[in-house]
N, C-alpha and C positions, 0 to 999 in steps of 0.2 A: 524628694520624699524617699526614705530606707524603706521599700517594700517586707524586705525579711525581720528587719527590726521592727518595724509597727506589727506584723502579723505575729510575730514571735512573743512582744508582750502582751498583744493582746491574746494569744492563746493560754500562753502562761498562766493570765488572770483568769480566763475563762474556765481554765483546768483547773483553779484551786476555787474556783465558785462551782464545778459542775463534780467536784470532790465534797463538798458541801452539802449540797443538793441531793447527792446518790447518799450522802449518811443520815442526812434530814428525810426522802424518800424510803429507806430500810425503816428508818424507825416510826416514821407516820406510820406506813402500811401494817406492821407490827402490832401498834398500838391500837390503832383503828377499825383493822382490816379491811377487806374489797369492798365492801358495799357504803361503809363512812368515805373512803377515798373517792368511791364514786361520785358523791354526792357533790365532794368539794372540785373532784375534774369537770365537771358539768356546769359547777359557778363560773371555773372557770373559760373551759369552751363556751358560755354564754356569754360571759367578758370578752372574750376574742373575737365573737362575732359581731358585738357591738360594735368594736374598734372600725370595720368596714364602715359605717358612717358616721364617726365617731372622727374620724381621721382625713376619708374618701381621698389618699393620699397626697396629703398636705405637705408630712413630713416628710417621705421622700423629694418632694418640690423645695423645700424649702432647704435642704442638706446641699441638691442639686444646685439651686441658684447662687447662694454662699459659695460655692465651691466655685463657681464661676468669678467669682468677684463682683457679681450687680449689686452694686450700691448693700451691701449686707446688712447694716443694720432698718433700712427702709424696708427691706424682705424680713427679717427677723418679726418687726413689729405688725407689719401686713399678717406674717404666716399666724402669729397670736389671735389677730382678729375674727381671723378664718375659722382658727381651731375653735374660738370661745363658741361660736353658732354651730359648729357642726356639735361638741360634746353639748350643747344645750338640746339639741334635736335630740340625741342619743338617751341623756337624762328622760325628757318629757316621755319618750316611746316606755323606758322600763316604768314608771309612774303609772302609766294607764294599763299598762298587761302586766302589775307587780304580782296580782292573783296567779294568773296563768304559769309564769316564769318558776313564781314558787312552787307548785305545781309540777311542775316539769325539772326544778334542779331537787325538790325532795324535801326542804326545807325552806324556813321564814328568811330570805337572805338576798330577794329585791332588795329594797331598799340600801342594803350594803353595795349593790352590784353599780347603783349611782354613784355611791363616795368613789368606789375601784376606777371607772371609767373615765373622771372627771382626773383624777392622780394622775391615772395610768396615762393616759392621751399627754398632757403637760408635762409630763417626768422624759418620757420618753421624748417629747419633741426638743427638749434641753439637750438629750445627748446625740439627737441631728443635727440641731446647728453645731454642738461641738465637731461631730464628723466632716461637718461640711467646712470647719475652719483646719481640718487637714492633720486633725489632735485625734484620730482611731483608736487609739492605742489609749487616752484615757477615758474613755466609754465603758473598758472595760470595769475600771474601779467603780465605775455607778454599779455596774449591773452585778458584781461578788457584794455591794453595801445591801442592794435589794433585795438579793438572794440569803447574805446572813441573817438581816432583818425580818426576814420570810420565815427561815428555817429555825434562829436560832428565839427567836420572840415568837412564834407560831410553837416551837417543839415547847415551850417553857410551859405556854398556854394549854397544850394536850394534856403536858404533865399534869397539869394542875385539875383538868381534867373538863377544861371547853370544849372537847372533842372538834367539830369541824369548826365552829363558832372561832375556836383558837384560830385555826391556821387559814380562815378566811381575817380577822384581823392583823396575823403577822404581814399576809400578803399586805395591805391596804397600808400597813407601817411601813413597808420597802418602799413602795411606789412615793410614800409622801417625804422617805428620807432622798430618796434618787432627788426629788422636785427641789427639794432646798438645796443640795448639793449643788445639784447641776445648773441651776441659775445664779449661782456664787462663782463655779468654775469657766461658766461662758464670757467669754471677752469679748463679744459684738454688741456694741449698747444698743440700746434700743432709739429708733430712728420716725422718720412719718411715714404712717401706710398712706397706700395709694390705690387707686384700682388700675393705673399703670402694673405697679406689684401683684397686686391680685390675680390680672390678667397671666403673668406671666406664670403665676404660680399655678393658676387653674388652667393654662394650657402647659403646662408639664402635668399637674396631680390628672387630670381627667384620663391617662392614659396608664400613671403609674397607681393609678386604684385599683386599676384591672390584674396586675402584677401583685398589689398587697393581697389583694382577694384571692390570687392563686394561693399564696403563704399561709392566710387564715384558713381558708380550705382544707389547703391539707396536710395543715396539722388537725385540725377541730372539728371539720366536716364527721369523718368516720366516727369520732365520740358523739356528736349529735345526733345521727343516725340509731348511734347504739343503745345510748340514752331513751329513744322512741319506741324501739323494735325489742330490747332484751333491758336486761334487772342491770340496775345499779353497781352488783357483787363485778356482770362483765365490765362496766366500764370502768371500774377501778382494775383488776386484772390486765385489761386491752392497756391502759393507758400508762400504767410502770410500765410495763414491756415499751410500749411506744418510747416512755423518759428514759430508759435502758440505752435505747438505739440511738435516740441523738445526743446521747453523751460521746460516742465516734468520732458526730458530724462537727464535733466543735473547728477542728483544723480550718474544716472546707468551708464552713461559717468567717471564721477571720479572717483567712484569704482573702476571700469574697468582698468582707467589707474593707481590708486594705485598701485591695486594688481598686478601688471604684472610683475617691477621688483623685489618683495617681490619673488612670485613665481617662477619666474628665479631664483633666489639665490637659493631658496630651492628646485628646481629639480637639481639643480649640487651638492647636496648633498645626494638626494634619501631621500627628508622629504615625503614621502606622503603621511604618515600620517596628517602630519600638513597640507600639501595643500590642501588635502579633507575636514580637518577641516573649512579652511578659507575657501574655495567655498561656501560651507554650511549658514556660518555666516554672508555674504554680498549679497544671495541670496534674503531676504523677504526687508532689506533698497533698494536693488537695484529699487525693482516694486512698495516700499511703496506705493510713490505718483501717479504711474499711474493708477495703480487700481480704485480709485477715479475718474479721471482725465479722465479714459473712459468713466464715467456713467455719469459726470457732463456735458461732453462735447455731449454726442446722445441726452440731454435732453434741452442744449443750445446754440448747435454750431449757429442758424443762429442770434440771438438776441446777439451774442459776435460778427460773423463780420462784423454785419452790423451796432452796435454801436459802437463799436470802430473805425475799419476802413473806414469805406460808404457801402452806400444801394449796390454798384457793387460788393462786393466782396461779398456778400450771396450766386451770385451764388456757390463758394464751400460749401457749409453747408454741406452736406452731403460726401463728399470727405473730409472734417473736418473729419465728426466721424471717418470713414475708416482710416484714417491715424492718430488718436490716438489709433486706436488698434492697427495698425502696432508699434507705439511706448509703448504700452506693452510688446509684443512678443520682440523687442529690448530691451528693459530692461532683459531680462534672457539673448540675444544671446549676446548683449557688453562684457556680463561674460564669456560667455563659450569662445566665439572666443579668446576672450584674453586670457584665462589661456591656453588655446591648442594653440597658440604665445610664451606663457612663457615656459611652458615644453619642448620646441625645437620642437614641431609636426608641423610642419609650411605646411608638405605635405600634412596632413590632414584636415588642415584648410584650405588650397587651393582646396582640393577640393568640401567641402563644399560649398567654395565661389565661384566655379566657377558655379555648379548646381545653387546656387542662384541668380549668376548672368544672367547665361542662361535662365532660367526662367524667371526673370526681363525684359532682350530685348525682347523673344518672346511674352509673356503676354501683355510688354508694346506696340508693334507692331500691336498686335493685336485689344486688350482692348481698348488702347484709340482711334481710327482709328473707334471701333462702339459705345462705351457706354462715350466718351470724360474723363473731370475729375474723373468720379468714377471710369473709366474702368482703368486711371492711377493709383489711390487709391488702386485700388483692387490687379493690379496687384504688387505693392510695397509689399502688405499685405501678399501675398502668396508668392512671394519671398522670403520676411523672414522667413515666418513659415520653406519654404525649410529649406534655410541656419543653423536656431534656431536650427533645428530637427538632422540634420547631425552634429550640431557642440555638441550638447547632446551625439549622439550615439558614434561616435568617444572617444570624451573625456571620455566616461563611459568604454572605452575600454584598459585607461591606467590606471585611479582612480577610486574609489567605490564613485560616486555622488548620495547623499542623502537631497533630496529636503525639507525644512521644512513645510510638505503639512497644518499642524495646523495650523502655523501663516501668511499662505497663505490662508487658507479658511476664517480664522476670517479678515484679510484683507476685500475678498470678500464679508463677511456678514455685516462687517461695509459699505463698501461701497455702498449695497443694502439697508442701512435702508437709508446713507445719500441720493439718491436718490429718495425716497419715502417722504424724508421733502422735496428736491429741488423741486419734484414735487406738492406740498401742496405750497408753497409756492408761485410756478410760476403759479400756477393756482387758489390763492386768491389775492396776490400783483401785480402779474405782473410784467413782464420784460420791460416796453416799454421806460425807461430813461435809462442811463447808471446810475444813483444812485439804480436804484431800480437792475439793474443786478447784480452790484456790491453788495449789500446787500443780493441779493438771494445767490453767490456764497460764500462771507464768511460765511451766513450760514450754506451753505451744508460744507464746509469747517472744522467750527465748530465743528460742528456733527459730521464729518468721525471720526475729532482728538478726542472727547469725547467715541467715540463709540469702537476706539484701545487702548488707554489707559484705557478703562475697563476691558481688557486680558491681565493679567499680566506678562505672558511672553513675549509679543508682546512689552507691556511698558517699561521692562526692556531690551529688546533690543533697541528700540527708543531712550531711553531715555540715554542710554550708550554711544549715537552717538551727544550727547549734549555738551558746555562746560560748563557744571557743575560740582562742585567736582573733582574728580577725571575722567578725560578718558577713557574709558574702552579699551582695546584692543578687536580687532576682532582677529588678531592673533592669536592662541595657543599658 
């Protein structure tokens, strides 16, 4: 398996879906403003939380076991079984609290949150068996069909003037185009279940729940906190800044999911040399661009939301910055979580995730309840670090992990000169158009990439991740 080649298309795809997404996000927010976005971020943090028993990580089990070679179409048709009872559980819970939910997202859109749940769990479990049959790289095309079908059949609906109504049916059209696609695109037939299958799937999911539950956390925890404690207007605000910030993480995101069945292959054979290799080698592209992305963002988070999106979403400006360092710190932990996923440690990654999770509810219970959006920010910030640190120490406990701290510091020193131009810049030209923002940030932009391709090992690793010439493998 081409490590660099699968992570290279699938980021590709990912960048022209999450290009997508930021022109579909500018114009929702535009048209809507903070308090309609809020309404429809909270359908959806209540869809993400579902998925915790909705899923109770199946899909991860079932990615995992394919990837092994057990008998994969007997696991395909077992993990189906599984899932149909848990999204029927999931169903029944929003049916009986439809009042409450309604209630609490702002609008009539239970009922809708059952069709989402029922797509979404099935869509999504089509493009884990594809992962697990070692095809990452075309997961991506599911996920750019879901996201235009979202953006551009949601934006059609706004226009016309469904307001949230639109863009919770464009969603519910992705997830049901993802479902058709992706059971046409899988090539594992379907086989006999078994509760041999089952077993094996419910002792890998019972530990990799714990680890999904870190994911749904914390992304969605903080919006659900927000949701309870402040108005609607912050959690549309909080939560573009939030989709702002993992537009960054997409790199560290494909990475992540490259490497997972490479390294599954190679712990059933005891490569660990080679695995400590590859961790190594996809550690300085995973944080390239966040690096940057932190110092660009403390120096122009409020002249980005308030020109792009409208003058209401400033309020996050500083819950901005806080949550592109969280999506630093996420740039190492996607790595480590996932390679302690792939070497079968899945108890140890649970319990990393649950510390981190537990952190996250109380932090967030508390934090946002006195300090509002930063107190949410913050608390996000330091759940990670937990989760980042334990999934370090763990993982350093089966492999010798050796950080490339050089092409990490030059990083960092690039990034500090290019913020000392962004700051010359913003404080001769000014930010106060969106031309002139956009012209400060290709600057600084510029400059990082001039300033890394001055260290030449940095450059020939960069540059290896390119399609130019020949492809380099990250691989050993």
């Amino acid at each position: 398996m081409d490590i660099a080649r699968s992570t290279l298309k699938l980021y590709v795809a990912q960048l022209g879906s999450a290009a997508l997404v930021a022109g579909g996000l500018v114009f929702f927010s535009r048209e809507l403003g903070a308090a309609t976005m809020g309404v429809f971020f909270l359908f959806q943090a209540v869809l993400e939380m579902l998925m915790i028993p909705a899923d109770f990580g199946v899909r991860g089990a079932v990615e995992k076991r394919i990837s092994e070679g057990e008998s994969p179409p007997d696991i395909f048709s077992t993990g189906l079984l599984l899932k149909a009872g848990l999204a029927a559980f999931a169903v029944a819970g929003i049916l009986v609290f439809r009042g409450r939910l309604n209630e609490y997202i702002g609008a009539e859109l239970a009922l809708y949150l059952a069709v989402a749940v029922v797509l979404r769990e099935f869509s999504w479990l089509m493009m884990r068996v594809l992962k697990g049959e070692l095809r990452v790289e075309e997961t991506a095309t599911l996920k750019f069909v879901q996201k235009a079908v979202w953006i551009v059949g949601g934006g059609a609906l706004v226009y016309l003037g469904w307001e949230v109504e639109g863009l919770v049916y464009g969603l519910i059209g992705g997830f049901a185009a993802v479902l058709v696609w992706g059971t046409w695109k899988v090539s594992t037939p379907l086989g006999r279940p078994s509760r041999e299958r089952a077993r094996s799937l419910v002792d890998y999911s019972k530990y990799n729940v714990v680890t999904s539950v870190q994911g749904y956390v914390g992304n969605w925890l903080d919006v659900v906190f927000i949701g309870f404690f402040l108005s609607q207007t912050h959690v549309g605000a909080y939560e573009v800044s939030w989709r702002v910030t993992t537009f960054v993480l997409l790199l560290s995101k494909a990475i992540a999911q490259s490497i997972f069945p490479q390294i599954s292959e190679w712990s059933g054979e005891d490569a660990t040399g080679r695995i400590e290799r590859l961790i190594t080698s996809v550690i300085t592209p995973s944080v390239f661009l966040l690096i940057p992305a932190l110092v660009g963002t403390a120096l122009l988070a409020r002249p980005i939301l308030e020109l792009v999106f409208g003058a209401e979403f400033g309020i996050a400006s500083v819950s901005f910055v806080i949550l592109m360092g969280f999506t630093l710190i996420r740039g190492f932990g996607v790595v480590f979580g996932r390679a302690l996923g792939a070497i079968d440690e899945m108890r140890l990654a649970a319990i990393s995730g649950v510390a981190a999770t537990t952190s996250n509810v109380l932090l967030n219970a508390v934090l946002v309840f006195q300090f509002g959006l930063v107190g949410a920010a913050t608390a996000t910030l330091i759940s990670s670090v937990v989760g980042t640190g334990l999934d370090v120490r763990f993982l350093s406990q089966h492999i010798d992990l050796e950080l490339p701290v050089t092409e990490l510091k030059y990083c960092a020193v690039s990034a500090g000169v290019m913020g000392v131009v962004v700051y010359l810049a913003r404080s001769s030209i000014g930010v106060g158009t969106l031309w002139k923002l956009g012209a400060v940030i290709a600057l600084g932009g510029a400059t990082y990439g001039a300033a890394v391709l001055a260290f030449r090992p940095l450059r020939t690793r960069v540059l290896g991740t390119l399609p130019v010439g020949r492809l380099r493998r990250w691989s050993p």
